[in-house]
N, C-alpha and C positions, 0 to 999 in steps of 0.2 A: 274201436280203434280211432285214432284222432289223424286228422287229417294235416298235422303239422310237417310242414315242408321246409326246414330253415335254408338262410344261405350263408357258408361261412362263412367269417369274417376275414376283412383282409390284410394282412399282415405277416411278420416278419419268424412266428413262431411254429411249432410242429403244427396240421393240420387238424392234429387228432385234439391238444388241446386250444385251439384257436374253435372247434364244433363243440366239448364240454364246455367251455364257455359261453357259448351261446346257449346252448340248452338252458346252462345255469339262470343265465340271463332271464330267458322267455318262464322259466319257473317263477321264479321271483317276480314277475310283471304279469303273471296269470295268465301269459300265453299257451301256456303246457299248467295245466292245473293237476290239484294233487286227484289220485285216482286215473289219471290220465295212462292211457298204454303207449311207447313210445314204437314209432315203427320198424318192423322188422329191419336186422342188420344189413341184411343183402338187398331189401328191398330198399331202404335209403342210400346203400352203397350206388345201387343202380340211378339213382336220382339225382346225385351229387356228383356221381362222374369218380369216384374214389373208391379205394380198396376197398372190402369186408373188412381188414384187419384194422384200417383205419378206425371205423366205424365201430369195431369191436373194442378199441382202447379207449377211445372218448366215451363211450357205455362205461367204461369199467371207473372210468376218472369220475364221473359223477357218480356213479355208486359209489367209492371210497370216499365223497365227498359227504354222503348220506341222502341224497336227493331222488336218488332212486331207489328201486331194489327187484332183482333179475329174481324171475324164477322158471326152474327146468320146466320147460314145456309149455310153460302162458307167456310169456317176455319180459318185458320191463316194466314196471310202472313209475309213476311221479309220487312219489311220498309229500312234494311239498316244501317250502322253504325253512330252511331250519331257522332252530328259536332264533340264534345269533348269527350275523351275518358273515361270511369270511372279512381278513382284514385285506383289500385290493391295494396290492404295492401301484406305485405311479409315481414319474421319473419328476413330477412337478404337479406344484397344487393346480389346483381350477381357481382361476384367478376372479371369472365370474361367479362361481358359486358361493364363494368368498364373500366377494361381497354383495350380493344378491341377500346373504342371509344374514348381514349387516345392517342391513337396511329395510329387513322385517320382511321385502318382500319374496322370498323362499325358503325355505327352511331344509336340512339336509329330511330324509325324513328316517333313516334308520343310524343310529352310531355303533360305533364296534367299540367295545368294552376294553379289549388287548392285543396288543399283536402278535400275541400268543397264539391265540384263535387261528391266524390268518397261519402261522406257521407250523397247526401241525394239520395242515391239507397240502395236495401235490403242491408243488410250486408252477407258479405261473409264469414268473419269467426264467426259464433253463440256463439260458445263457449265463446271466449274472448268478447265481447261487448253484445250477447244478440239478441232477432230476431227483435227490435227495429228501423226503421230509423233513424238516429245518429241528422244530423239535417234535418227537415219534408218541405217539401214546402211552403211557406207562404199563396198558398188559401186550404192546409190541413184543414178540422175541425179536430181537436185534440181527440180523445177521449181515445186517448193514454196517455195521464195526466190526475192528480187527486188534481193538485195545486187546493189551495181557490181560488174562484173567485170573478171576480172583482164587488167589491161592494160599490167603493167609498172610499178605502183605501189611494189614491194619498194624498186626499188633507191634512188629519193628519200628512202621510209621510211626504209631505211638509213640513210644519209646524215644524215637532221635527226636521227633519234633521236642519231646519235653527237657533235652538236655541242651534242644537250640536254646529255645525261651530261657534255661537257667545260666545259661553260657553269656549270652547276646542280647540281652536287654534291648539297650539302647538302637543296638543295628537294626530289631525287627520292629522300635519304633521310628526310625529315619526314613530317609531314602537309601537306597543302594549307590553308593559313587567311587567303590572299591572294587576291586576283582582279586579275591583272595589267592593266592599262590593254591591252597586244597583245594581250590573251585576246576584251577587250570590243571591240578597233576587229575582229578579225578574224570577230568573229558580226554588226557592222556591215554588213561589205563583203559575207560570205557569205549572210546575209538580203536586203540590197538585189535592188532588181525596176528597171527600166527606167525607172521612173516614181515610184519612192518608196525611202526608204532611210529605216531607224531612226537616232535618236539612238544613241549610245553610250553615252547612261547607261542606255538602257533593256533593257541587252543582259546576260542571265543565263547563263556557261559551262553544259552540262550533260553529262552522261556519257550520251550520244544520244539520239536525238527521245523516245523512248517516255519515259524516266527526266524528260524534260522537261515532258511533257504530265502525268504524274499529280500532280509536284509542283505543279501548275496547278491542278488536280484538288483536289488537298491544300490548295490558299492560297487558294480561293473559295466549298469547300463544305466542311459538316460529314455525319458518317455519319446516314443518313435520306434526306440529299437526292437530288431527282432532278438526270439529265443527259439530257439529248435528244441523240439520235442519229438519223441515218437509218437509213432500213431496212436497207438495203447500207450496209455502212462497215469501218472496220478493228477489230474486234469485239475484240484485245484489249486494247484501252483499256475497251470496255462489259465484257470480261469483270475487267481488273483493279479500274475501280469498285467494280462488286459484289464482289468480294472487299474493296475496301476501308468497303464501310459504306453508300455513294452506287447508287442504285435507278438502271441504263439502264430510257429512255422512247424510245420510235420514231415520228419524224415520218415521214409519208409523203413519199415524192422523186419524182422523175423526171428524165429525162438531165440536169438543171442543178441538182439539189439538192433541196431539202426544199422543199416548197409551201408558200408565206407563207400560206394560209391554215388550212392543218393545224398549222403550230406554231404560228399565233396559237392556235388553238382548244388546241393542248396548255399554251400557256402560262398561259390562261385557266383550264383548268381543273386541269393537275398543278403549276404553278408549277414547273417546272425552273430551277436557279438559273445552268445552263452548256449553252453549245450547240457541240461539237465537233461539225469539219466538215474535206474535202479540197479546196478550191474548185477549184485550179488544174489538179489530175491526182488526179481521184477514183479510189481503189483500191477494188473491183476493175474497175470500167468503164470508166477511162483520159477519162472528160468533162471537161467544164471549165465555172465556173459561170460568167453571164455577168454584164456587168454592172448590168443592169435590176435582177436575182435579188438579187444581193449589195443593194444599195440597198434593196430589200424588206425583206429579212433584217435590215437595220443597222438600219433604223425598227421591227420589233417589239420585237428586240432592247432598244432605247433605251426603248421603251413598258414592256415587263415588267422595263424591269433584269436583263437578262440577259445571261452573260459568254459570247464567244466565246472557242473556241480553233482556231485557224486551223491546223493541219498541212498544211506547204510542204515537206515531205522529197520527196516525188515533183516537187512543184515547181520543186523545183531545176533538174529536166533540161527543163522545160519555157519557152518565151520566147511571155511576151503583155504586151500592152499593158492590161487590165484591172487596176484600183488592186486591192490585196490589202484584205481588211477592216482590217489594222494603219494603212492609210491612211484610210480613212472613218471607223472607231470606233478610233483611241485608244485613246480612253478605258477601252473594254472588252475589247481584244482581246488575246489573247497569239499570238505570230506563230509556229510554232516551226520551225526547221532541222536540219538534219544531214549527214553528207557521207557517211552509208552506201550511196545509192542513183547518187551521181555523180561519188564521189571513191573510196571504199573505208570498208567495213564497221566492221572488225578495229579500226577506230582509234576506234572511238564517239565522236567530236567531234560536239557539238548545241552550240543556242544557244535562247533565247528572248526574243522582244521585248516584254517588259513593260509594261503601264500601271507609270509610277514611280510610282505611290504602289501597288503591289504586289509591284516588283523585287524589294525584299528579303524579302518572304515565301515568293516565289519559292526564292530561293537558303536559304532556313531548311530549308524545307518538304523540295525536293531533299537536303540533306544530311543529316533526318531519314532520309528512305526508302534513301538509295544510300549512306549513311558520309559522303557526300561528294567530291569529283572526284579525279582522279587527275593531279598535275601532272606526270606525265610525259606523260599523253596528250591531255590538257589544250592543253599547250606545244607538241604537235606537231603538233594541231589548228589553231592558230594561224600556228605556221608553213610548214604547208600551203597556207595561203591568201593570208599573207600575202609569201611566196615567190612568189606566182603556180602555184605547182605545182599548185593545187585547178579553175582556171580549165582548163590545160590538160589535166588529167586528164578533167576533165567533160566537154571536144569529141571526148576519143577516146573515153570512153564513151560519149555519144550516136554517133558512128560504130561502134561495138562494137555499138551496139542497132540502130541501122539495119539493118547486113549480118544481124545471127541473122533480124530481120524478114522479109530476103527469104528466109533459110529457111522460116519458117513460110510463106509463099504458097506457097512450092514443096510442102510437106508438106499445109498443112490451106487451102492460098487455096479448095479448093473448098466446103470447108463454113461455116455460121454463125457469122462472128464479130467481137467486136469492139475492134481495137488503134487503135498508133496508132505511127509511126516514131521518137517520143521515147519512148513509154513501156514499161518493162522487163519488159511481162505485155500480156497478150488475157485476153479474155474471148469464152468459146467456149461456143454451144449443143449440146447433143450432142442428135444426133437420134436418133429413136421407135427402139425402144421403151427405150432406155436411160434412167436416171433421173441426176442426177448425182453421188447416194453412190455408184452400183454402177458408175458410171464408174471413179470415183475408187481404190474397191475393185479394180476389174480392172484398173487400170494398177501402182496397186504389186503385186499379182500379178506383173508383172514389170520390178521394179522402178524404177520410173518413179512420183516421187510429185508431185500436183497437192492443189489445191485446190477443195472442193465450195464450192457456194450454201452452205452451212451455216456456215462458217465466217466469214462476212460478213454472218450475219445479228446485230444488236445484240440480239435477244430473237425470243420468238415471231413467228411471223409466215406468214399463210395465204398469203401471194405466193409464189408457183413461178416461177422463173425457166429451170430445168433448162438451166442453166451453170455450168462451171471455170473456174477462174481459173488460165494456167499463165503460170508466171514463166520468161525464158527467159533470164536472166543469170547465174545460176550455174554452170549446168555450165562445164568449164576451157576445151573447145573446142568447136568449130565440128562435128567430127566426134559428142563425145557429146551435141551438143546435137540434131543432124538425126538420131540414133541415136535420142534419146527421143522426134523429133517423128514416126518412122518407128512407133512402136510404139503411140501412140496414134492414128496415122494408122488400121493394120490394125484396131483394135479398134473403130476407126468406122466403119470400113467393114463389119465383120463386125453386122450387126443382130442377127441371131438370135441374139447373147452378151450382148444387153440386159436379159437376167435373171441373166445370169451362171450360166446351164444347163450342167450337165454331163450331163442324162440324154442 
C-alpha cells in the first residue's frame, strides 16, 4: 500500500476532477509509480475531509483516463503513464517556457502529437466545453446523442445531391450571397404546426438549429446582457452565451416550464433581455408546456420587453394542438427548426421564423458567426422537404423511436423514468447510492457514454435531480443499441458500485 497522501489543488473546478488531476500529475512525475495501490476510497475520503463519492468519481476519471485500473476486491492500481500524453487546454501560453526553450536552456520534455488525443479524455475544463467527451472512441455506443437515425436516408441524399451538382454548377462553386425563394417556402412548410404556419418572408436558412439560435442571441443582445434560462435546459446555448459576452440567468421550472412568477421576479430585478425555451419536447425531460403556461409567459414577456427564442428541433417529431409562442407573440419570438432530430443530422438544414423587422439581422448576425451557409447543403435542405422526402423520413423515424422504446421497457421498464414514444431520449433516475456523475463515470468505463444532471444545468444550481439523460438514437442497430441498454441495466442493478469501489 503506498503511503501517498495528496492535497488537492486549488481552484475553481469540481473537487473530484481538480483530485484526478493530481493523481494524474503525481503519475507522470513518479510520485505514484506504476504497480502502485492507490488508497482506499473511504480511507482518503477520511483524510481529505471529502465525500466517498468524491473520491469515488476522481477513481473513476483516471480509470477512463487509462492510468489506473480498479479491481473487485484488491483496489486500484497505477498502470503508469501512457505512451502519449493528454493534450492540457490553458487559457494562455507559458511565456517563460517559451522562451526558456529559445534559448537552449529547457526544453519542453514530452510533445502531444494532436489535439485529438486531448479530446477524447473527460474534459477538463467543464465550464467552457461541458462534461461531454469532445470526440468519443469509435467502439463508444453513443447514447450521448439524440441525432435521427439511420434509416435509409443515404440513398435520397444521394440522389438530390447529384441533381444539385447537375442543376448548379456555378452556385456550389461560389459563395452563397442569395436566399432562394425554395430555401424560404421550405423552412415555411418544415416550421408549420397543425394550427399555425409562418410567413415566408419571415423565414431565415441556417446552417442548424444551434448556428440559428445564437445568431438570435447575436441580433437582440449585446455582451453584458442577461438570458434567462431554465434550470434544466439545453446548457449549450447558456454555455455558448457566456462565451459570447451575454451572462445565463435561471428561472426556476417545473414539468411545464419556468414559473411565471420567478421570471416575473427575475425580470424585475436582472432585466434579461431574452428568454430561450423547448415548449413542445423539453430536453432533457421530454414534457410539453401547456397552454395556460405559454399565455403566462407571452404576457410577462410583453410586460418586460422580452425576446423569446422558441426551440422546435425536438418538436419536430412531436404532433399537439397547442399554438407555438411564434403564434401568440409575433412580435418577439424567433421560432427555430432543423431536420437533425427527424430527418437526418449530417445535412445541418435549420430555419428560423423571424419577427420581420429582425429577419435581416438574423441572417447578418448568422453569416458573421458561421462564414455563412453552405449552398450545397442549404439546396438539399430544401429539397428534402420540398420533395416530400423530409415528411416521410420523419414517420419512420418516429417508428425507429417507438421500437428502441420497447427496448428500453424491456431493459430499464423496471426502474425510474421518464420518456415518451416520440421522443429520442429518457430521463432516468438511478437509484441509492449512486450519484449521477459516477453513474455517468461508470458506464463509459465500459464504453457506453450518457449524459449526467450536469450537463443540463444553465448555471449553478442546489437542485439534485440524480438523473441521466440517455439518447437512444444513435447507435446503428437494434442489437448495439439493447447491448448498451444491457450494460447499464447490470450497473443498476449492482448498488454496491454506487461509489464506484474497487476495495
Amino acid at each position: 500500500m503506498t503511503n501517498w497522501h495528496p492535497e488537492i489543488p486549488e481552484g475553481q473546478g469540481p473537487l473530484y476532477i481538480r483530485l484526478a488531476d493530481k493523481i494524474a500529475e503525481d503519475i507522470a512525475t513518479g510520485a505514484l509509480a506504476a504497480g502502485a495501490k492507490l488508497p482506499p476510497q473511504r480511507d482518503l475520503a477520511y483524510d481529505l475531509g471529502v465525500t466517498v463519492g468524491t473520491i469515488g468519481r476522481a477513481y473513476a476519471v483516471v480509470r477512463q483516463r487509462g492510468l489506473v485500473s480498479g479491481e473487485v476486491g484488491r483496489g486500484t492500481y497505477v498502470l503508469g503513464s501512457p505512451v502519449a500524453p493528454a493534450l492540457l487546454e490553458d487559457t494562455m501560453p507559458h511565456l517563460d517556457q517559451a522562451s526558456a526553450a529559445g534559448n537552449g536552456a529547457r526544453q519542453p520534455a514530452q510533445q502531444v502529437t494532436s489535439w485529438v488525443q486531448g479530446a477524447m479524455a473527460t474534459p477538463k475544463d467543464i465550464a467552457f466545453s461541458g462534461t461531454r467527451i469532445t470526440v468519443p472512441a469509435p467502439e463508444s455506443i453513443r447514447f450521448d446523442s439524440t441525432s435521427a437515425p439511420e434509416i435509409g436516408q443515404a440513398e435520397a441524399i444521394r440522389d438530390l445531391t447529384a441533381q444539385i451538382t447537375r442543376d448548379a454548377p456555378y452556385e456550389i462553386a461560389s459563395y452563397t450571397r442569395s436566399v432562394p425563394e425554395s430555401w424560404r417556402e421550405a423552412g415555411k412548410i418544415w416550421l408549420s404546426r397543425k394550427n399555425w404556419e409562418p410567413s415566408a418572408g419571415s423565414i431565415v436558412p441556417t446552417t442548424g438549429a444551434q448556428a440559428a439560435i445564437m445568431a438570435a442571441i447575436a441580433a437582440t443582445t449585446a455582451p453584458g446582457d442577461q438570458i434567462a434560462f431554465e434550470d434544466l435546459t439545453y446548457s449549450s446555448i447558456a454555455r455558448g452565451a457566456s462565451l459570447s459576452g451575454r451572462r445565463p440567468v435561471q428561472v426556476a421550472s417545473d414539468d411545464q416550464g419556468p414559473l411565471p412568477e420567478d421570471l416575473a421576479r427575475i425580470c424585475a430585478q436582472k432585466h434579461p433581455k431574452v428568454l430561450f425555451l423547448m415548449p413542445t419536447m423539453h430536453n432533457p425531460t421530454t414534457g410539453t408546456m401547456g397552454a395556460n403556461r405559454r399565455e403566462q409567459i407571452v404576457t410577462i414577456a410583453r410586460q418586460y420587453n422580452l425576446w423569446i427564442i422558441e426551440d422546435e428541433v425536438y418538436g419536430s417529431l412531436r404532433s399537439t394542438d397547442v399554438l407555438p409562442f411564434a403564434a401568440l407573440a409575433p412580435e418577439r419570438t424567433f421560432h427555430v427548426g432543423s431536420l437533425s432530430k427527424a430527418v437526418t443530422a449530417g445535412v445541418r438544414g435549420g430555419w428560423v421564423s423571424s419577427p420581420v423587422s429582425h429577419a435581416q439581422r438574423i441572417y447578418t448576425a448568422h453569416k458573421m458567426l458561421t462564414g455563412g451557409i453552405s449552398f450545397l447543403l442549404s439546396e438539399l435542405s430544401a429539397r428534402l422537404v420540398l420533395s416530400g422526402a423530409a415528411d416521410t423520413f420523419r414517420e419512420n423515424v418516429l417508428a425507429e423511436i417507438a421500437a428502441r422504446h420497447e427496448l428500453v421497457q424491456q431493459y430499464l421498464g423496471n426502474f425510474d423514468l421518464v420518456s415518451a414514444p416520440d421522443a429520442p431520449f429518457l430521463w432516468l433516475k438511478v437509484p441509492e447510492p449512486w450519484l449521477s456523475g459516477t453513474f455517468k463515470a461508470a458506464a463509459a468505463t465500459s464504453n457506453v457514454l450518457i449524459d449526467d444532471e450536469d450537463e443540463f444545468k444553465s448555471g449553478r444550481s442546489g437542485k439534485v435531480y440524480h438523473r441521466v439523460r440517455i439518447g437512444i438514437t444513435n447507435p446503428h442497430t437494434h442489437d448495439e443499441t439493447a447491448k448498451g441498454l444491457m450494460i447499464l441495466r447490470n450497473l443498476l442493478d449492482d448498488s454496491g458500485a454506487g461509489y464506484d469501489s474497487f476495495e
